[in-house]
C-alpha positions, 0 to 999 in steps of 0.5 A: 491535467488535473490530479486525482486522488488516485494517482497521488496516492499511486505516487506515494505508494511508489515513493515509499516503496522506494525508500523502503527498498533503498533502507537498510532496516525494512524488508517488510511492509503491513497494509493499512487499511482506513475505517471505512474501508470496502471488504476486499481491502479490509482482507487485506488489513495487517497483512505483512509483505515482503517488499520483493513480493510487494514489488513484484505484485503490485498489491495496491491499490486492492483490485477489487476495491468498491469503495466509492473514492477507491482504494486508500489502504497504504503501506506502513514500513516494519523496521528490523531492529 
């Protein structure tokens, strides 16, 4: 089965989540959004999520992304101090 880059970046979005949770320092979690990003992810762009919100609703990828490659927003940990 070949790769896509959806489903890679699905993968990485888990596993990051993943650590995030297993850390001892982030429980939040801002969206990233690229430069060229469609509309309905730059909504998005700098929101901070807790991460049981984020588990439990599965933010990305945004749904209703029209970018032609989809969605490419990413999670990016904020470490508590």
């Amino acid at each position: 089965m070949k790769k896509t880059l959806g489903n890679e970046l699905s993968l990485s979005r888990e596993r990051s989540i993943k650590s995030y949770c297993e850390s001892s320092v982030v429980s939040f979690v801002k969206i990233l959004a690229t430069i060229d990003s469609c509309e309905a992810c730059k909504k998005w762009q700098g929101k901070n999520i807790s991460l049981q919100d984020v588990r439990l609703l599965k933010i990305l990828p945004i749904k209703d992304c029209s970018h032609k490659k989809g969605c490419r927003c990413c999670y990016i940990p904020i470490v508590e101090k």
